[in-house]
C-alpha positions in Angstrom: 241.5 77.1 -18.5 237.9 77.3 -20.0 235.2 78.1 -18.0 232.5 75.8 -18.4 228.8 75.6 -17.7 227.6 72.4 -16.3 223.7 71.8 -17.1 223.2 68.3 -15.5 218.9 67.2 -15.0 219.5 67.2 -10.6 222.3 68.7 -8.9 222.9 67.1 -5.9 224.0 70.2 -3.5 225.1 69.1 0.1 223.3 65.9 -0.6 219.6 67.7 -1.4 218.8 67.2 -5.8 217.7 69.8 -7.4 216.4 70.0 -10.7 217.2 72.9 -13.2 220.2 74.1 -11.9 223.8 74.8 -13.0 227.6 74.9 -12.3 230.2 77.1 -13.4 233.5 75.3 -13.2 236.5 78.0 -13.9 240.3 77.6 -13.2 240.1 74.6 -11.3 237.4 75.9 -9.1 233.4 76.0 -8.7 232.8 79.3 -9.9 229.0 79.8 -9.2 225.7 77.6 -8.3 222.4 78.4 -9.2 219.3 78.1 -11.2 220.3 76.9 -14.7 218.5 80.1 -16.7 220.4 82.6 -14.4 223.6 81.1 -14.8 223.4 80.9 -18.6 222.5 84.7 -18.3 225.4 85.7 -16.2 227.9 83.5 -18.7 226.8 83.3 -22.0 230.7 82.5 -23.0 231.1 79.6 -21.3 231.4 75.9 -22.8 228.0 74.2 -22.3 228.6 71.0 -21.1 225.0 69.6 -20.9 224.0 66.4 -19.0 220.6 65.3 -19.7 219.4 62.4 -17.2 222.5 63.1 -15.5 222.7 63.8 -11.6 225.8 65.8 -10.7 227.3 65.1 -7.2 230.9 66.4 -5.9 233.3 63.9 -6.5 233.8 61.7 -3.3 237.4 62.0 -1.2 239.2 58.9 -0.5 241.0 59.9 2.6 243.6 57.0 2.7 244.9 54.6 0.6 248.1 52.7 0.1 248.4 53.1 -3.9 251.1 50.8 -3.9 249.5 47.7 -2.7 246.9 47.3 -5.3 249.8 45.6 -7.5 249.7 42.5 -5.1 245.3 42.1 -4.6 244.7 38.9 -4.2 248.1 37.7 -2.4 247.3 38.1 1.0 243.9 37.5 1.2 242.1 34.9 4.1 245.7 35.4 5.9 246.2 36.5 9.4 247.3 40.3 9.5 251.0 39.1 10.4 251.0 36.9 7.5 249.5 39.5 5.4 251.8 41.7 6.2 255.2 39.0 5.6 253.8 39.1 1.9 253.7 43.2 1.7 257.3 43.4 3.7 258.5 40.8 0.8 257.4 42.7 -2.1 256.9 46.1 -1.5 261.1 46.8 -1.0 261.4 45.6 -4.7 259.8 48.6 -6.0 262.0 51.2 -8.1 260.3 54.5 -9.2 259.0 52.6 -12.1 257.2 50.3 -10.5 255.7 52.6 -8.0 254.5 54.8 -10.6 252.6 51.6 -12.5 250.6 50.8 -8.7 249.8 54.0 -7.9 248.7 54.7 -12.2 247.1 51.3 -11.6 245.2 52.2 -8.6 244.5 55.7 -8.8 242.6 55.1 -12.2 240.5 52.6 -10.8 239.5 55.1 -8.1 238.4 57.6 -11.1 236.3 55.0 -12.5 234.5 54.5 -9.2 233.9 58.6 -8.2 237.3 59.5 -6.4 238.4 62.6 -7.2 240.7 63.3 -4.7 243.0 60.2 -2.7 245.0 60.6 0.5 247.8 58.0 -0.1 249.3 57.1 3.3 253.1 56.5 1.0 256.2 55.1 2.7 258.9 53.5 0.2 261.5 56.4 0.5 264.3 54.1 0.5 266.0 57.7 2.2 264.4 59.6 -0.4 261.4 60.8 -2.7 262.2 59.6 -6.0 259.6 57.1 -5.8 257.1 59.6 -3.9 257.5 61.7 -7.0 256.7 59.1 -9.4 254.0 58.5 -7.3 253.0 62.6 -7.9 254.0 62.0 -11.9 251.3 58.9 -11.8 248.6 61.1 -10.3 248.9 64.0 -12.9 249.0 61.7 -15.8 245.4 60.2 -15.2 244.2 63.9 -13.7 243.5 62.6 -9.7 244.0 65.2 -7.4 246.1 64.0 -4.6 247.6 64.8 -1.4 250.2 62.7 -0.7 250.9 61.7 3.1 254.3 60.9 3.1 254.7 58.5 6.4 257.6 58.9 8.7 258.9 55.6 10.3 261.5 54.0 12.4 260.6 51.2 13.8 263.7 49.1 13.2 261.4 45.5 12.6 260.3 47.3 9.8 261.9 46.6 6.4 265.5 49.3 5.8 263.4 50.7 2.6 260.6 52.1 5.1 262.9 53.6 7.9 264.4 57.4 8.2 265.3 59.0 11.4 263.4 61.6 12.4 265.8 64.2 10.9 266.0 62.6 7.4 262.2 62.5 7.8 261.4 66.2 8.4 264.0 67.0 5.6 262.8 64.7 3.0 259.1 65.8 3.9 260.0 69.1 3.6 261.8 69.0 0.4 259.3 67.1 -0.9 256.3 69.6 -0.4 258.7 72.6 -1.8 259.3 70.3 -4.7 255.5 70.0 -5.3 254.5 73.8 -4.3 252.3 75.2 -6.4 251.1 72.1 -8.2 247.5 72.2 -8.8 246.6 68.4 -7.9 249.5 67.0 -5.5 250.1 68.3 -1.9 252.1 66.8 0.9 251.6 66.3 4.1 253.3 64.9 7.0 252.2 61.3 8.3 254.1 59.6 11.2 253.0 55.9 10.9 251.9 54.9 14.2 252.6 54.3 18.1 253.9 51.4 16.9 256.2 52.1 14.3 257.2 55.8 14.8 259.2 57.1 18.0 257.9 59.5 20.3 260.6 61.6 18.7 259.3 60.7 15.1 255.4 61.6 16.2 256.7 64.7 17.7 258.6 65.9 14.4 255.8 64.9 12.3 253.3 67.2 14.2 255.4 70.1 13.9 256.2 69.5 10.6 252.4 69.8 9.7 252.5 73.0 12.0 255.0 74.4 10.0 253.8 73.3 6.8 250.5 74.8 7.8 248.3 71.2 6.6 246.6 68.3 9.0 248.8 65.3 9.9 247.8 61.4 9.3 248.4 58.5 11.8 247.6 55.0 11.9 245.9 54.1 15.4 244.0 51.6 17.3 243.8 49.6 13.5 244.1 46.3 15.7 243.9 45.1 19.3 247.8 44.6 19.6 249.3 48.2 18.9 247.2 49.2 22.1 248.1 46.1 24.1 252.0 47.0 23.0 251.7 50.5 23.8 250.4 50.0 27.1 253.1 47.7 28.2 255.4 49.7 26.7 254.0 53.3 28.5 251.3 52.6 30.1 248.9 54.7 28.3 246.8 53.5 24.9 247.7 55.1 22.1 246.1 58.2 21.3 246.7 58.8 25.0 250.3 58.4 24.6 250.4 61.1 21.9 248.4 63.2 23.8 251.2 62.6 26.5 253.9 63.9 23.5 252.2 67.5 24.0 250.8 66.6 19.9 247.3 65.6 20.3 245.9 69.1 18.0 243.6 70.0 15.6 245.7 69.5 12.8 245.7 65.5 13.8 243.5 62.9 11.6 243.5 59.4 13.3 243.1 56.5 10.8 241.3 53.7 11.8 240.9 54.1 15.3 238.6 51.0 15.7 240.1 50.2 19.9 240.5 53.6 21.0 238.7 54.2 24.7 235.9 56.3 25.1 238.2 59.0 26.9 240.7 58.8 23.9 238.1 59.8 21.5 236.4 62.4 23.8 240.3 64.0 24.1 240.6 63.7 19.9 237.3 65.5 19.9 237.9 68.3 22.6 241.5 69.5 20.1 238.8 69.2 16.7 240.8 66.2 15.4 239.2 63.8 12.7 238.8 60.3 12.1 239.4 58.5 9.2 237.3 55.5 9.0 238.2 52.4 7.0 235.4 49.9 7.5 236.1 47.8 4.4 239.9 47.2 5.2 239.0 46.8 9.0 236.7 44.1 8.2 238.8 42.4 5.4 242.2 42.2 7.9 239.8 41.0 10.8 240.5 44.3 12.8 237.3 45.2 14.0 234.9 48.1 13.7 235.4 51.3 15.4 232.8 52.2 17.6 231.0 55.0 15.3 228.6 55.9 17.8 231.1 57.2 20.2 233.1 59.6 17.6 229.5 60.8 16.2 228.3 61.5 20.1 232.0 63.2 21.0 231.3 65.5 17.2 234.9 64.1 16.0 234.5 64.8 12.5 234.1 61.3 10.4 235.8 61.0 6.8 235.9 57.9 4.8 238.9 56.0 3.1 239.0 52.7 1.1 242.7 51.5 2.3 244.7 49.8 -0.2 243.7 47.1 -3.5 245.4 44.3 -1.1 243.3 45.3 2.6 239.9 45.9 1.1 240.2 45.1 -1.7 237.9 47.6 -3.7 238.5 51.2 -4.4 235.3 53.0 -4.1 234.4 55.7 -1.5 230.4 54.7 -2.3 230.8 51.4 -1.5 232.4 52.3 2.3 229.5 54.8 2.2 227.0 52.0 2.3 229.4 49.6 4.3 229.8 51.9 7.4 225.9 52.6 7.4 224.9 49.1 7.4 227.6 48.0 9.9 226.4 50.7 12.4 222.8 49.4 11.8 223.6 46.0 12.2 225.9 46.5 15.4 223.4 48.5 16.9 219.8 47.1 16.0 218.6 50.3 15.0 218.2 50.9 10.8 218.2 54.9 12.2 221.8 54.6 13.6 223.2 56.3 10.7 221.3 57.8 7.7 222.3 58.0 4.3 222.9 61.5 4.4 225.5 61.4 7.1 227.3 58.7 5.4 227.1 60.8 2.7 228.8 63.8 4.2 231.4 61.6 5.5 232.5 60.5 1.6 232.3 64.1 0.4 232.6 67.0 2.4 234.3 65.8 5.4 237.2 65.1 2.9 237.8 68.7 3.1 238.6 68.3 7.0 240.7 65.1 6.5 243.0 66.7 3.7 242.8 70.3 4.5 241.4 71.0 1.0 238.4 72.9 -0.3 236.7 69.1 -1.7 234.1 67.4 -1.7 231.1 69.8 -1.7 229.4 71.7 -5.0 229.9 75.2 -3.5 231.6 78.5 -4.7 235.5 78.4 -4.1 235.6 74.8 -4.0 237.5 73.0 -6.2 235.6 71.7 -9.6 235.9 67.9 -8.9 232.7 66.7 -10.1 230.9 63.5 -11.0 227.7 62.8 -13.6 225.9 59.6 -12.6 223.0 58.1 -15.4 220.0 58.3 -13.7 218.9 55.7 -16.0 221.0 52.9 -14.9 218.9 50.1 -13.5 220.5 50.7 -9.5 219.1 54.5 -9.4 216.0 53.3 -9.7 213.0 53.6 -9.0 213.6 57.4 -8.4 212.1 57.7 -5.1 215.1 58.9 -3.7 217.9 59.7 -5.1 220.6 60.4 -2.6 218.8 57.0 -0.9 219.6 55.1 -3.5 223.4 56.5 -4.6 224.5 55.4 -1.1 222.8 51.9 -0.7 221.9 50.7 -3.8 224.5 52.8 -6.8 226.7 50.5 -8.9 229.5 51.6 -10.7 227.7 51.0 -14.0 225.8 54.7 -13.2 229.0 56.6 -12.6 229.4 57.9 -16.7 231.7 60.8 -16.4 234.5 62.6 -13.8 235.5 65.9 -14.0 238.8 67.2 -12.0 240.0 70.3 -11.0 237.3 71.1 -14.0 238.8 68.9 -16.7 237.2 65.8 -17.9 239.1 62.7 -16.6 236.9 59.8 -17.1 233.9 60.3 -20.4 231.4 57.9 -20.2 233.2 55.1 -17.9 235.8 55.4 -19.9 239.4 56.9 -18.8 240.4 60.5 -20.7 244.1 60.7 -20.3 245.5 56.7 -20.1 244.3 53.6 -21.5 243.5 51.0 -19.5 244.8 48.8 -21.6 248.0 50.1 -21.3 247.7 50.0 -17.4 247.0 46.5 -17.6 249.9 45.6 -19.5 252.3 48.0 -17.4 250.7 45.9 -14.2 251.3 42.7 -16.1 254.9 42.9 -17.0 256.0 44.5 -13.9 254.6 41.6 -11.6 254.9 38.9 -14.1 258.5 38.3 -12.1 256.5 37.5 -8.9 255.0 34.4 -9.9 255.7 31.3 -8.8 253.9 29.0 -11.2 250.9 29.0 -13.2 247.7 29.8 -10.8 245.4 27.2 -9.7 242.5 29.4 -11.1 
């Protein structure tokens, strides 16, 4: 793999630019950071890649998604979450390996376009198996995005047959599927019980170990909406993160997703085992869920990350857009512009990704992997150029981000995809939902 020398005008390093430095990007991984005339020194070999009026800034970590359900944005929308849900239970069984290949090419390329570099996708159509989670592996290595797939684990027998395993077909299909993917360069797996709601105690329990075993964190949906609490307490008489706590599972390894009606002793017990949060606040809004009470977690130190949901409970797929949203929510809810800074929300896109995957993302640092991403510093929404980082976070449109770099190959050269036309995407998309019309749309 070619080493290369990245020579952008600022590098933004942990969220501070500076100007005249450099990045080596070698074998997949950040190499060296310095001042631009001592790195050209040390490697006089390396490609050049230079990046005049370009700001360089680690590629941001979409820490869960459902890949899948972009392919039906714009079916549920304005619909209560049980309704919403009738219309992803309906479809979402049709899919063969082709078709969930074409959502997750479809989404995970609009993710490049907007700056993510690396996606957590939350998957669960086995149908008792992983040909599909493999073509969901295939779509991620054909447009370069580095992912870690979170295959879910579910038995909840309301759910649709296609979703459901026992917990010893989950723990062997997980398993397989992470030897199958060993050693690739851009897919991991990790284990992901769905939720209180729709994994058994025994389910939650196998998932935990699993990620013990497999030595990686663990994903669960919790507290997304009022009704998995008010179930779980009938059911035990314990809320949710409570009643894994009660399994003997509640460890550092877990990363709760959503979390918006957990108690303030739930997230002071998430805390006290160094568990994270993933926080959706576009998807909580969209689905009426709620916002999770920010200023709890951030006073308990749970470690925040950031993910965009799914194309059909968002319904956009950019990190720095739920960068701006979760600032200005926490401003708004709490009458203070200070409640959360820029920075912070900043962190919570980039290098807390590395918490919620267990991978070295999100940060431009030795050892860490060389997923990087050149904004124009031209483009109308950077400016003026008070502040940089300021104006990335709440003002940035997607018209600034020019190129993407994973793993230290280029993936997206300016705003365009590298590896797949989007042309072609669109008419994979096209003639695989075509079927799933009814008539001709009112619009």
């Amino acid at each position: 793999m070619t080493a290369r020398l990245f020579l952008p005008d600022v590098l933004l390093f942990a969220g501070e630019p500076r100007a005249g430095w450099a990045l080596l990007a070698r074998e997949g991984r950040i190499g060296a950071v310095g001042p631009a005339a001592e790195l050209l020194a040390r490697y006089p070999r390396a490609a050049r890649v230079p990046l005049p009026g370009m700001a360089l800034t680690p590629g941001t970590v979409n820490a869960h998604s459902h890949s899948f359900q972009s392919l039906w944005r714009g079916l549920g929308d304005d619909l209560p979450f049980p309704r919403w849900r009738d219309v992803l239970y309906r479809l979402a069984p049709r899919l063969d390996e082709e078709g969930a290949y074409t959502g997750a090419l479809f989404a995970f390329a609009e993710m490049l376009l907007r700056g993510v570099t690396t996606v957590c996708d939350f998957f669960y159509l086995h149908h008792g198996g992983n040909e599909r989670a493999l073509a969901v592996a295939e779509a991620a290595r054909a447009v370069g995005i580095r992912l870690v797939l979170a295959r879910a684990m579910m038995d909840w027998p309301a759910a649709p047959r296609a979703f459901r395993e026992t917990p010893e077909q989950a723990v062997d299909n997980t398993r397989a599927l992470a030897a199958a993917l060993q050693g690739d360069p851009l897919v991991s797996v990790i284990p992901a019980p769905h939720s209180p709601h729709a994994a058994s105690a025994a389910m939650v329990r196998a998932g935990a170990l699993l990620a013990a075993e497999l030595d990686t964190p663990w994903h669960v949906h919790v507290a997304e909406a009022p009704y998995e609490g008010e179930e779980t307490r009938r059911r035990t008489g314990l809320g949710p993160l409570a009643w894994i706590a009660a399994l003997g599972v509640l460890d550092r390894r877990v990363r709760v997703v959503h979390g918006v009606w957990l108690d303030r002793e739930e997230i002071w017990s998430l805390a006290r085992v160094g568990g994270g949060l993933v926080h959706c606040p576009g998807a909580n809004l969209f689905l009426g869920d709620g916002v999770a009470p920010l200023a709890l977690y951030r006073r308990a130190g749970v470690t925040i990350a950031l993910g965009c949901d799914s194309g059909a409970a968002n319904n956009r797929l950019s990190v720095f857009d739920e960068m701006r949203l979760a600032a200005v929510l926490q401003k708004g809810l709490s009458g203070r512009a200070d409640a959360v800074t820029a920075l912070e929300v900043y962190h919570w896109g980039t290098r807390n990704g590395a918490h919620a995957t267990g991978l070295p993302v999100g940060e431009l640092a030795p050892g860490r992997y060389a997923d990087l991403v050149a904004l124009d510093r031209h483009d109308l929404s950077l400016q003026p150029a008070h502040n940089l980082l300021h104006n990335l976070v709440y003002a940035m449109q997607p018209t600034a981000i020019r190129h993407v770099w994973v793993h230290g190959e280029p993936v997206v050269r300016d705003g365009r995809l590298v590896r797949v036309p989007e042309e072609q995407i669109r008419e994979r998309v096209e003639r695989l939902i075509r079927p799933w019309r009814p008539g001709p749309s009112p619009c």
